[in-house]
Biotite code that builds the C-alpha atoms (Angstrom):
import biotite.structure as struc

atoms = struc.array([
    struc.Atom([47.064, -54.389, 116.187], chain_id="A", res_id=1, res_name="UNK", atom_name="CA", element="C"),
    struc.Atom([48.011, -57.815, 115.582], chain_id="A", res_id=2, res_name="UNK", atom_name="CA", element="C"),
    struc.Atom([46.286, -60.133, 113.662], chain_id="A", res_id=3, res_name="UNK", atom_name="CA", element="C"),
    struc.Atom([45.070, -63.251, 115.760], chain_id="A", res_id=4, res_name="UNK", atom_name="CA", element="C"),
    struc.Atom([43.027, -65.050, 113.397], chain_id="A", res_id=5, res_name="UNK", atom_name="CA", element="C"),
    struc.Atom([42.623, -65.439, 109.692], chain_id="A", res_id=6, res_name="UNK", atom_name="CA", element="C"),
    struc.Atom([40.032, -63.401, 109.133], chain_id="A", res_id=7, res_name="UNK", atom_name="CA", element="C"),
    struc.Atom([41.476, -60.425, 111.309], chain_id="A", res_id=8, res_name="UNK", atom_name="CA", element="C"),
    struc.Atom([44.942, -61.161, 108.612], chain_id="A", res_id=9, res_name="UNK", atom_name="CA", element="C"),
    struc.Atom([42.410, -60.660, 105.964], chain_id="A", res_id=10, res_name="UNK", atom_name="CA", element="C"),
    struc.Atom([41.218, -57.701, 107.336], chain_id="A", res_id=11, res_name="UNK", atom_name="CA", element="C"),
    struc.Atom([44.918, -56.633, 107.361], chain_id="A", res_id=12, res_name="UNK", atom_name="CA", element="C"),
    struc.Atom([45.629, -57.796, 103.965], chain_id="A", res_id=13, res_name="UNK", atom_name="CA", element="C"),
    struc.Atom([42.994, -55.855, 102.614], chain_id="A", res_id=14, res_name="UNK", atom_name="CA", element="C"),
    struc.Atom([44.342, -52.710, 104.138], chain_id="A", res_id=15, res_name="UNK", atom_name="CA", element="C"),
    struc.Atom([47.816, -53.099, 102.644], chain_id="A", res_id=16, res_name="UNK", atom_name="CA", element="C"),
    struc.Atom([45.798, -53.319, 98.659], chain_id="A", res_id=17, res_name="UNK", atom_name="CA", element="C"),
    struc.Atom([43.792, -50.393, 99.874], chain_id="A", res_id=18, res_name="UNK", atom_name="CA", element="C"),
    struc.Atom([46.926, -48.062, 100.496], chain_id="A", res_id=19, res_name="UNK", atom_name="CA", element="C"),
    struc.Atom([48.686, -49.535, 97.576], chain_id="A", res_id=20, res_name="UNK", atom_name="CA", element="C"),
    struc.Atom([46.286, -49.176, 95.131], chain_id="A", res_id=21, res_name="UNK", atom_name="CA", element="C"),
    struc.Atom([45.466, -45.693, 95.950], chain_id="A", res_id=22, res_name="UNK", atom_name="CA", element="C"),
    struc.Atom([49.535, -44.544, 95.934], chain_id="A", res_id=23, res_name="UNK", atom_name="CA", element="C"),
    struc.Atom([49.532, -46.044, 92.828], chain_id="A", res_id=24, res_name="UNK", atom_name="CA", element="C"),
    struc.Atom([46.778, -43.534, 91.288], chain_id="A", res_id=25, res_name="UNK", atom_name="CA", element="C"),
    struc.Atom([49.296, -40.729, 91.915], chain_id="A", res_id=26, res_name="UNK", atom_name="CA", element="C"),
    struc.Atom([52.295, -42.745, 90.821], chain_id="A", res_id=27, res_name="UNK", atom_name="CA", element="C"),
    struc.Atom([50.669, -43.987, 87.327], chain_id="A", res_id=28, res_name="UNK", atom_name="CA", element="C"),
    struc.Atom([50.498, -40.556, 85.565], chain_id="A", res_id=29, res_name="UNK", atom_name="CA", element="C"),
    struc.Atom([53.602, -39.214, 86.491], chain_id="A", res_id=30, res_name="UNK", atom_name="CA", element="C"),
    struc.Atom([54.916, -42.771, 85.184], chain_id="A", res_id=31, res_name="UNK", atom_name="CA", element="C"),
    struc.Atom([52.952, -41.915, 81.797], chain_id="A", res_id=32, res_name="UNK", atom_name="CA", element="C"),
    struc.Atom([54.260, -38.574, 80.966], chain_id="A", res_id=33, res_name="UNK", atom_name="CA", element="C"),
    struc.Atom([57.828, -40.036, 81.923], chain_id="A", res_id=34, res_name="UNK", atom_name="CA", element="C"),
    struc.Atom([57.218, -42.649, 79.305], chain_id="A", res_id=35, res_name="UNK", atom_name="CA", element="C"),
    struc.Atom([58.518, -41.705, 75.883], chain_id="A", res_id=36, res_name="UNK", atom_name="CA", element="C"),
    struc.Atom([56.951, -44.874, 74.136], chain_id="A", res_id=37, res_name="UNK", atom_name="CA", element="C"),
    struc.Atom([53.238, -43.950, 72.805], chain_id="A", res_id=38, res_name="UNK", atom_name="CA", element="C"),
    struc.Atom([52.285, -47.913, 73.718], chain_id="A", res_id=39, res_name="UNK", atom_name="CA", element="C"),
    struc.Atom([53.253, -47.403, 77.355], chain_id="A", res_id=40, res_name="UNK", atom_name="CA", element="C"),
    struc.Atom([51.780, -44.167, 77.692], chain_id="A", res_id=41, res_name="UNK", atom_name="CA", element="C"),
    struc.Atom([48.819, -45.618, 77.091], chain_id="A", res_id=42, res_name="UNK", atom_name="CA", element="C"),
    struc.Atom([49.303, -48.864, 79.040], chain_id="A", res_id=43, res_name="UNK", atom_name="CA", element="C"),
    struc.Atom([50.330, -46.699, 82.391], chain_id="A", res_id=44, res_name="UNK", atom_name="CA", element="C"),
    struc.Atom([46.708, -44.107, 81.276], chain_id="A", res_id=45, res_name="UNK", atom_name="CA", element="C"),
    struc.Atom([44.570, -47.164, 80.763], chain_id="A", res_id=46, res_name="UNK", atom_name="CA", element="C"),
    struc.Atom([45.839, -49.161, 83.825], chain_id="A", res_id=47, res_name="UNK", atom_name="CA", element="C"),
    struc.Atom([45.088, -45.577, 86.073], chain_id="A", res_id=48, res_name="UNK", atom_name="CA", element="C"),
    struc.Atom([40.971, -46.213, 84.804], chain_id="A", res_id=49, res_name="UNK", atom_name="CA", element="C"),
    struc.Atom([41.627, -50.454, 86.326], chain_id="A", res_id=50, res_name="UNK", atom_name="CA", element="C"),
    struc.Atom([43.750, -49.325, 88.883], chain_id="A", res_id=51, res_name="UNK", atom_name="CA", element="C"),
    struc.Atom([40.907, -46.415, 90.492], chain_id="A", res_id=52, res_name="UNK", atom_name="CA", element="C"),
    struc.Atom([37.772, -49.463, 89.674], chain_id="A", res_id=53, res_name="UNK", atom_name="CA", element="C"),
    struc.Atom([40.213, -52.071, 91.690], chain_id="A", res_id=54, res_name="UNK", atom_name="CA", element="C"),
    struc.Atom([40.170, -49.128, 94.484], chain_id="A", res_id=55, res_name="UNK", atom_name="CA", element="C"),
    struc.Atom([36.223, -49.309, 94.339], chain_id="A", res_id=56, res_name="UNK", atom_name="CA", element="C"),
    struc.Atom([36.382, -53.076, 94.237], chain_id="A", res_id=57, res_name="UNK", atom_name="CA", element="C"),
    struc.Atom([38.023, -53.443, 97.353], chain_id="A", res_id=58, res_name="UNK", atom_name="CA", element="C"),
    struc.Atom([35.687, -51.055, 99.434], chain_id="A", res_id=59, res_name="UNK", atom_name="CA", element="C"),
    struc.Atom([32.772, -53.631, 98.228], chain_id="A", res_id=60, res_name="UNK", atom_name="CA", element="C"),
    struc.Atom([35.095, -55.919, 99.789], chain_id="A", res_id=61, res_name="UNK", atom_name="CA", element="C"),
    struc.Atom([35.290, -54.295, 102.672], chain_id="A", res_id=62, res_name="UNK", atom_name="CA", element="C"),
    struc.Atom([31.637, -54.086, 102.937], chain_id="A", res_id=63, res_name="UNK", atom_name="CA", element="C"),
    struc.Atom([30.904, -57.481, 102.152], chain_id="A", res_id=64, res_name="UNK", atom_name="CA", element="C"),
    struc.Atom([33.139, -58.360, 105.336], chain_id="A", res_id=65, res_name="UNK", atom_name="CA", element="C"),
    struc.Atom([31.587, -55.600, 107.809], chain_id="A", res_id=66, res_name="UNK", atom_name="CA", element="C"),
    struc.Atom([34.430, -53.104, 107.919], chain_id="A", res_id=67, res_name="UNK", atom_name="CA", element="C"),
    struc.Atom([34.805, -49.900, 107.238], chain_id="A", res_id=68, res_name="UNK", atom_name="CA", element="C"),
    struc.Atom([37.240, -49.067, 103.947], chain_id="A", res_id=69, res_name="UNK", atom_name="CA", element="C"),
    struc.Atom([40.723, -47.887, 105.366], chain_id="A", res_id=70, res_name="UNK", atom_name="CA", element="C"),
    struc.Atom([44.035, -47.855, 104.586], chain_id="A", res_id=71, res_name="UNK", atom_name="CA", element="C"),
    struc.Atom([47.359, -49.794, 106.271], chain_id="A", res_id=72, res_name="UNK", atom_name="CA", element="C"),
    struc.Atom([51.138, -47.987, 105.116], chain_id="A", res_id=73, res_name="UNK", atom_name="CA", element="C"),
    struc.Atom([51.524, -50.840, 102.187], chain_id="A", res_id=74, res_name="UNK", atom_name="CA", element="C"),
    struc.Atom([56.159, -50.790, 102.424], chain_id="A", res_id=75, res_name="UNK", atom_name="CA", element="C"),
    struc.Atom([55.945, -52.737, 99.671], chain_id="A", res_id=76, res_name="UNK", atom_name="CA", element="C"),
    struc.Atom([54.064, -50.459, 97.211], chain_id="A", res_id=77, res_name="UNK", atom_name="CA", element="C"),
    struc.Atom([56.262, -47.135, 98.838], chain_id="A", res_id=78, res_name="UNK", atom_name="CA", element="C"),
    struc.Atom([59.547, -49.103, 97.887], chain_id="A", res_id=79, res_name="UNK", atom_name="CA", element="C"),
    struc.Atom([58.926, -49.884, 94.258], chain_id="A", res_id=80, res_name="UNK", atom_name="CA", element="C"),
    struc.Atom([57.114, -46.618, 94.241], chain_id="A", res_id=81, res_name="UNK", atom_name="CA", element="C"),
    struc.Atom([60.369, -44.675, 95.279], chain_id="A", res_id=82, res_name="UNK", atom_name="CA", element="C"),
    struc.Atom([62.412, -46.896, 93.102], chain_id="A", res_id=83, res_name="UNK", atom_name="CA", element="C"),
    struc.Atom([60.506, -45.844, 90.090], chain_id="A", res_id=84, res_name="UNK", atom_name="CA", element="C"),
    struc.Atom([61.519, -41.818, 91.184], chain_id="A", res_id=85, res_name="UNK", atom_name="CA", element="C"),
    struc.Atom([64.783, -42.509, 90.915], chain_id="A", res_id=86, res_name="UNK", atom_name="CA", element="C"),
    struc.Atom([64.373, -44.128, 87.586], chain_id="A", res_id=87, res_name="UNK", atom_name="CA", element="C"),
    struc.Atom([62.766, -40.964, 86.323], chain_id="A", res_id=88, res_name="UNK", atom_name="CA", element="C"),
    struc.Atom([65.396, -38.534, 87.880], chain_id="A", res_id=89, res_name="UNK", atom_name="CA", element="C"),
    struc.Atom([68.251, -40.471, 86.601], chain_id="A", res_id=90, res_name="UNK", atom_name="CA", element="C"),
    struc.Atom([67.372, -42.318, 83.314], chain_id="A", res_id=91, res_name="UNK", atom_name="CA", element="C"),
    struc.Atom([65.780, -40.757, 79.989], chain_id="A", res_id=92, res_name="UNK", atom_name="CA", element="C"),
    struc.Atom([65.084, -42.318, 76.784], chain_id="A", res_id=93, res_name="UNK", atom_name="CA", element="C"),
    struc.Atom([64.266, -45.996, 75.867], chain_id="A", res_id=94, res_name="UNK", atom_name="CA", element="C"),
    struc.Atom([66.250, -46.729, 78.923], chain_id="A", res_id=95, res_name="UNK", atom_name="CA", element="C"),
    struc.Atom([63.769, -44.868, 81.184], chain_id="A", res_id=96, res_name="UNK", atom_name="CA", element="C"),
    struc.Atom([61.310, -46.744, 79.706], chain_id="A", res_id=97, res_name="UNK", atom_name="CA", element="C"),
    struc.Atom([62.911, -50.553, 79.819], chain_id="A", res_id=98, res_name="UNK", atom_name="CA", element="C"),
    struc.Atom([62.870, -49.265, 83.901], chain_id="A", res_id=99, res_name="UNK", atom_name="CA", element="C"),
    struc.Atom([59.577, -48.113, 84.058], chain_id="A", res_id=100, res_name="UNK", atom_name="CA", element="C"),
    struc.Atom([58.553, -51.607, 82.750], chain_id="A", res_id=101, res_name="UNK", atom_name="CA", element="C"),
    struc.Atom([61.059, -53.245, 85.175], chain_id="A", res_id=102, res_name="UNK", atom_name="CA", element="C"),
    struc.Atom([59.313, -51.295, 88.299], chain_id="A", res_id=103, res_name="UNK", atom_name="CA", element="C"),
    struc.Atom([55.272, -51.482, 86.656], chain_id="A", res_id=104, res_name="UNK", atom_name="CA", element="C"),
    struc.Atom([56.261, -55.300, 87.036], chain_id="A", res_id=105, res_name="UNK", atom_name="CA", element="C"),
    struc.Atom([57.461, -55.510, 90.602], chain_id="A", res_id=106, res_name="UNK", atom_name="CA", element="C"),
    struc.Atom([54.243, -54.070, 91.448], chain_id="A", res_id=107, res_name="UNK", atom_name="CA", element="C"),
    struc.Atom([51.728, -56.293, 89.289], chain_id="A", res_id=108, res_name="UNK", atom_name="CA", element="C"),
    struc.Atom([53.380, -59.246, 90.558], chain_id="A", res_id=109, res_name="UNK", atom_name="CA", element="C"),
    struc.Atom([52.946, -57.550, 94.411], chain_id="A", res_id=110, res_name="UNK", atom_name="CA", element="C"),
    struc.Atom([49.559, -57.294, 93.368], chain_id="A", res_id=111, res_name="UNK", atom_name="CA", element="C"),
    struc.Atom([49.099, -60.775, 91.882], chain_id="A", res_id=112, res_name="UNK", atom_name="CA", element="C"),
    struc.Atom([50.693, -62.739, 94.857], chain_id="A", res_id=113, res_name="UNK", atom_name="CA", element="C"),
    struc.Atom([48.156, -60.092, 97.073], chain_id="A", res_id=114, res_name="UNK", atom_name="CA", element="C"),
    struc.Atom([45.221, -60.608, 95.574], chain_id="A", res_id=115, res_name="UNK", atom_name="CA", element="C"),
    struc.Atom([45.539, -64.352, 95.031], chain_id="A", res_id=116, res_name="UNK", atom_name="CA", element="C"),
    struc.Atom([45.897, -64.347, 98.823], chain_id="A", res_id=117, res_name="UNK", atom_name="CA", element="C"),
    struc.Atom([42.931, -62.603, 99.489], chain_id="A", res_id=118, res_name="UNK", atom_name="CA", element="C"),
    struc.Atom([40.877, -64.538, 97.213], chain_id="A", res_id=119, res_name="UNK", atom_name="CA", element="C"),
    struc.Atom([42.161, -67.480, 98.776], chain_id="A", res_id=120, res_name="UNK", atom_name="CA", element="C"),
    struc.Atom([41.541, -66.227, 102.222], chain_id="A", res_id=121, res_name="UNK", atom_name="CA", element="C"),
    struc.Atom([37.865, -65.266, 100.882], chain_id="A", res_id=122, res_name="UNK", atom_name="CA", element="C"),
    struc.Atom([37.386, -69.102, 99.783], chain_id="A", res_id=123, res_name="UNK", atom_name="CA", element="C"),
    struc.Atom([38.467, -70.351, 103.631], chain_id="A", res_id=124, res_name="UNK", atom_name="CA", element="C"),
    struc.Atom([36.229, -67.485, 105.320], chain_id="A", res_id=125, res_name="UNK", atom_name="CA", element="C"),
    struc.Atom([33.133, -68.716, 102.987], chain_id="A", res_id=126, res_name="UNK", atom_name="CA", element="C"),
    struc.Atom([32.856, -65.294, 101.634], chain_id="A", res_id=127, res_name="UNK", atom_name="CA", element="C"),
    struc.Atom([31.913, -66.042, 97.735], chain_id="A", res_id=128, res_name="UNK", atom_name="CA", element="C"),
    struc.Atom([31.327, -62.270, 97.180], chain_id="A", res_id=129, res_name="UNK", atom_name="CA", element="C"),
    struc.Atom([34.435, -61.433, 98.358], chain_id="A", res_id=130, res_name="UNK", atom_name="CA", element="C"),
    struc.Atom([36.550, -63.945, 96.583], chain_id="A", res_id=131, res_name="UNK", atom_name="CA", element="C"),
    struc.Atom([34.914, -63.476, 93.372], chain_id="A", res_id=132, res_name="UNK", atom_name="CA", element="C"),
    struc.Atom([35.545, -59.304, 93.655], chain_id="A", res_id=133, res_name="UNK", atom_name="CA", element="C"),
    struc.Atom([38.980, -60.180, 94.345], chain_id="A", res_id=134, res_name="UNK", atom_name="CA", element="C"),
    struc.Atom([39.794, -62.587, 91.877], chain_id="A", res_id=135, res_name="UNK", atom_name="CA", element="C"),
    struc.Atom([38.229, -60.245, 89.033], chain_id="A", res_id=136, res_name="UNK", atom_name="CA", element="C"),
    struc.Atom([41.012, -57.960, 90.107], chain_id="A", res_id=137, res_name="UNK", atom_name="CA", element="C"),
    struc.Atom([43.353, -60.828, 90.075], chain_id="A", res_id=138, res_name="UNK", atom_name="CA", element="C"),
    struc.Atom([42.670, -61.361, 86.656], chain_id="A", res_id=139, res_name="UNK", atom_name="CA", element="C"),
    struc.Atom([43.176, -57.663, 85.834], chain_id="A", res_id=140, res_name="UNK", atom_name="CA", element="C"),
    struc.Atom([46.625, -57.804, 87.097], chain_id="A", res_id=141, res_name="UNK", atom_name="CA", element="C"),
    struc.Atom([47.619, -60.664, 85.327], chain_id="A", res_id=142, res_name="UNK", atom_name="CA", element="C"),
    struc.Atom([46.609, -59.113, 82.255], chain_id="A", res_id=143, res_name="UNK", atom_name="CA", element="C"),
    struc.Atom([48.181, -56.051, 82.807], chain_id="A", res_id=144, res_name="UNK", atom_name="CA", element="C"),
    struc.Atom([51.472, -57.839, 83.645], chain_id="A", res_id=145, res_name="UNK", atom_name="CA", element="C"),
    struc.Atom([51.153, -59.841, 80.495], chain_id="A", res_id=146, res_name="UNK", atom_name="CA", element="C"),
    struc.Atom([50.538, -56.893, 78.553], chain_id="A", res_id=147, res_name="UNK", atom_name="CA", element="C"),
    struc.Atom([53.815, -54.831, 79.812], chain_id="A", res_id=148, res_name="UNK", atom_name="CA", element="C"),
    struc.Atom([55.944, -58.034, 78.807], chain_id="A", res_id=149, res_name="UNK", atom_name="CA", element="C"),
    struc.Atom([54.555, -57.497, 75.345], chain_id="A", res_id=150, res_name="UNK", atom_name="CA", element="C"),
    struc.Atom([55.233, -53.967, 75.339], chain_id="A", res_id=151, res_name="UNK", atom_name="CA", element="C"),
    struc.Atom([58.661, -54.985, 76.940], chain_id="A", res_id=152, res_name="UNK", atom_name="CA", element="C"),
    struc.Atom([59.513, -57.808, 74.264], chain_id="A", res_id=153, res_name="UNK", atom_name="CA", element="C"),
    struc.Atom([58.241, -55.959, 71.559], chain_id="A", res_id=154, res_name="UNK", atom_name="CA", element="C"),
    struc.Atom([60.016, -52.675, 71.229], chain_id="A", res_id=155, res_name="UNK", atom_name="CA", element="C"),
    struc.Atom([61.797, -51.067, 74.354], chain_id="A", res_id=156, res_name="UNK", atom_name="CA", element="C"),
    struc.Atom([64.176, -53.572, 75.712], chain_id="A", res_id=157, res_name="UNK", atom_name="CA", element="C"),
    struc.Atom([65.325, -53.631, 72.314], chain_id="A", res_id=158, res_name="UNK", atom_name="CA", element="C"),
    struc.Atom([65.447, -49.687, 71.852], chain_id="A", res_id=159, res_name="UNK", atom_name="CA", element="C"),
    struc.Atom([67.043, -49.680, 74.721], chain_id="A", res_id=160, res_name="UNK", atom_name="CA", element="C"),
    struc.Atom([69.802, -52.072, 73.889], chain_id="A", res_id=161, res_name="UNK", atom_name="CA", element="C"),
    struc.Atom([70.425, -50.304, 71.054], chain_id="A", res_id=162, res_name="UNK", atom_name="CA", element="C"),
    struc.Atom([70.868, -47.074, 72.647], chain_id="A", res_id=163, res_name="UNK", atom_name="CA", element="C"),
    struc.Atom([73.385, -48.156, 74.643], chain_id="A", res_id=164, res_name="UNK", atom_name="CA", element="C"),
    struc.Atom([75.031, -49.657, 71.689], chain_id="A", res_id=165, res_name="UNK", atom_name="CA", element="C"),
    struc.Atom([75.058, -46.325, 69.331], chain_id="A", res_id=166, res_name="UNK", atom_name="CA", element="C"),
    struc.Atom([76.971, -44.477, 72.555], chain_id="A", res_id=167, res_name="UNK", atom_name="CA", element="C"),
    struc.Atom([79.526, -47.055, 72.880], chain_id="A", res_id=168, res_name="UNK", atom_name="CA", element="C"),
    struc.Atom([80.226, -47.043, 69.329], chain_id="A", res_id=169, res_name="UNK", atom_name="CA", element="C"),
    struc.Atom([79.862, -43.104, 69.950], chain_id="A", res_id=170, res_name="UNK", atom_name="CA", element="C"),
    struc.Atom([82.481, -43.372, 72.499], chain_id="A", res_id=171, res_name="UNK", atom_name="CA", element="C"),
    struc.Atom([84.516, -46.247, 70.601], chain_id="A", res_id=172, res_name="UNK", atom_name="CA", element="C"),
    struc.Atom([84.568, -43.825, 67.772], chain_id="A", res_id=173, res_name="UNK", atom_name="CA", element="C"),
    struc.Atom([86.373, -40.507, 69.317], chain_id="A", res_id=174, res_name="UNK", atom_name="CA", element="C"),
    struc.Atom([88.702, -42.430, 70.680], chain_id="A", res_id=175, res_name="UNK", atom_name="CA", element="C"),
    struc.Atom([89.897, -44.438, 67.363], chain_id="A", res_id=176, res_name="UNK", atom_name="CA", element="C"),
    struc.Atom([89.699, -40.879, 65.805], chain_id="A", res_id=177, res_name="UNK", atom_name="CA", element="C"),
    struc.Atom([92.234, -39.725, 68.634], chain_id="A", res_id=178, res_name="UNK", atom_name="CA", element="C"),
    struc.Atom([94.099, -42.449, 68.155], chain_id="A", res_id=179, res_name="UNK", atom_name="CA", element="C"),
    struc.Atom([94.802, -42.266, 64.444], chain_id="A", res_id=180, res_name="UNK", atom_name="CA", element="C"),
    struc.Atom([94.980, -38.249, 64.580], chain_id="A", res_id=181, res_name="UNK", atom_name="CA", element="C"),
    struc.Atom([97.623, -38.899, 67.187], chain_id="A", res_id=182, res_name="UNK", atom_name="CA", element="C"),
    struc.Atom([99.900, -42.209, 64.842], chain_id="A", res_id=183, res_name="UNK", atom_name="CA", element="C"),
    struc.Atom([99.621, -39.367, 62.078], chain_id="A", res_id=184, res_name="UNK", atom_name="CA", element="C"),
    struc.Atom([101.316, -36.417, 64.197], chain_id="A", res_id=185, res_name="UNK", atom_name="CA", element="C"),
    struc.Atom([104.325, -39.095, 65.318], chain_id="A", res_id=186, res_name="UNK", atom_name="CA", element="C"),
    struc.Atom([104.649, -40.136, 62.086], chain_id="A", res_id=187, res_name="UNK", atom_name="CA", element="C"),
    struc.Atom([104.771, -36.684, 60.183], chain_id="A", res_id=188, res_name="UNK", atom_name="CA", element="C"),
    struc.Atom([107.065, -35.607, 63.172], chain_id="A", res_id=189, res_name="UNK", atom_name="CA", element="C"),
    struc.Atom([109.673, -39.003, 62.124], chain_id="A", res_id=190, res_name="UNK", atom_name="CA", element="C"),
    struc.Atom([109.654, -37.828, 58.816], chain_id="A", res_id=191, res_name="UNK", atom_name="CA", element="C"),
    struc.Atom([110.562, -34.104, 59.266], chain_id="A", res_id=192, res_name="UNK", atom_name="CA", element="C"),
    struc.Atom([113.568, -34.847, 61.403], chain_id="A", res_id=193, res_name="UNK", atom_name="CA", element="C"),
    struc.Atom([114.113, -37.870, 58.568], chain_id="A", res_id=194, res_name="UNK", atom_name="CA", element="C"),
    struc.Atom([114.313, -34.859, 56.095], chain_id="A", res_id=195, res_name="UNK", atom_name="CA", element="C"),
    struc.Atom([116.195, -32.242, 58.095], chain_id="A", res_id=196, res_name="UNK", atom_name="CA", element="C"),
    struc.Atom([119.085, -34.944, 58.552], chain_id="A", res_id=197, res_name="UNK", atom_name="CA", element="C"),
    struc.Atom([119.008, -35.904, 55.157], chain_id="A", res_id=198, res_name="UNK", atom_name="CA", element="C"),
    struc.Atom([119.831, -31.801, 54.290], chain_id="A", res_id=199, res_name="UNK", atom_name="CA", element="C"),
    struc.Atom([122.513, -31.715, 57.145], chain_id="A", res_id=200, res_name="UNK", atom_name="CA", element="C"),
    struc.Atom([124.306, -34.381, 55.523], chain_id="A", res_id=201, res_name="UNK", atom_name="CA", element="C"),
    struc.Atom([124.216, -32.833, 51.950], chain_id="A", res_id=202, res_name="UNK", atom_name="CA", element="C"),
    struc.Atom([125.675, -29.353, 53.611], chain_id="A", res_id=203, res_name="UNK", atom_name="CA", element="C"),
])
């Protein structure tokens, strides 16, 4: 059903979080054992704990506006969601990781620009119990963003830079090999026939 007034989009808002949040609590520890850095492992473990609190957060919500806790298909949660699985299928390494950032991201900032509409919407609707639940998640999800950028800054972007780097020069490498193997052979080959001549002449 449509929303018709603000707080029936609130209502609606809420439901999109609710079905977010709880994909998320199966997508966060398959993201964790995909991780290969020990700092993100840990970020993607501790933010399942905030993420399944957040979950209970918004059912006081719920309660502190008269409805019943339920769920609306979030599309913006599935698509990052189902980005993320394609990471993990297709990328390993430091790489994996610099993607697995890159996706955890997408979603806190989902979550930031949702929940600072909600607790907005809570202000307007003069519910002060609701606003300040949702604006301690707000918070959360701030911090959590902040603290993948760290993680981000700190040591995978880098690692995975450098990855990328070492198989180039891999790459670079066999082929210069190849390449001199290959001016060798022509030139040993110039200098038989060189010598063979040479004897021809002398006979």
């Amino acid at each position: 059903m449509a929303a018709k007034s603000l707080s029936e989009l609130f209502v609606e808002e809420l439901r999109d979080m609710y079905d977010g949040e709880n994909r998320l609590t199966k997508a966060l520890p398959k993201m964790a054992r995909a991780a290969e850095h020990p700092e993100l492992q840990a970020a993607f473990t501790s933010h399942l704990k905030e993420t399944e609190r957040q979950i209970a957060r918004l059912e006081q919500v719920f309660r502190a506006v008269g409805e019943e806790p339920r769920g609306k298909k979030c599309d913006g949660i599935i698509g990052i969601v189902e980005e993320g699985k394609t990471a993990m299928e297709e990328l390993d390494g430091a790489v994996l990781d610099a993607a697995l950032i890159a996706g955890a991201q997408k979603v806190e900032h989902y979550e930031i620009a949702s929940y600072g509409t909600l607790a907005y919407f809570a202000g307007l609707l003069r519910n002060d119990r609701a606003k300040s639940l949702l604006g301690e998640t707000l918070e959360e999800e701030k911090a959590a963003d902040r603290k993948l950028n760290d993680i981000a800054k700190s040591r995978v972007n880098r690692d995975a830079l450098l990855s990328a780097g070492m198989e180039e020069e891999g790459n670079g490498t066999s082929r210069s090999r190849g390449g001199t193997g290959a001016r060798r052979g022509a030139s040993s080959g110039r200098r038989r026939s060189t010598s063979r001549a040479a004897r021809g002449r002398k006979r």
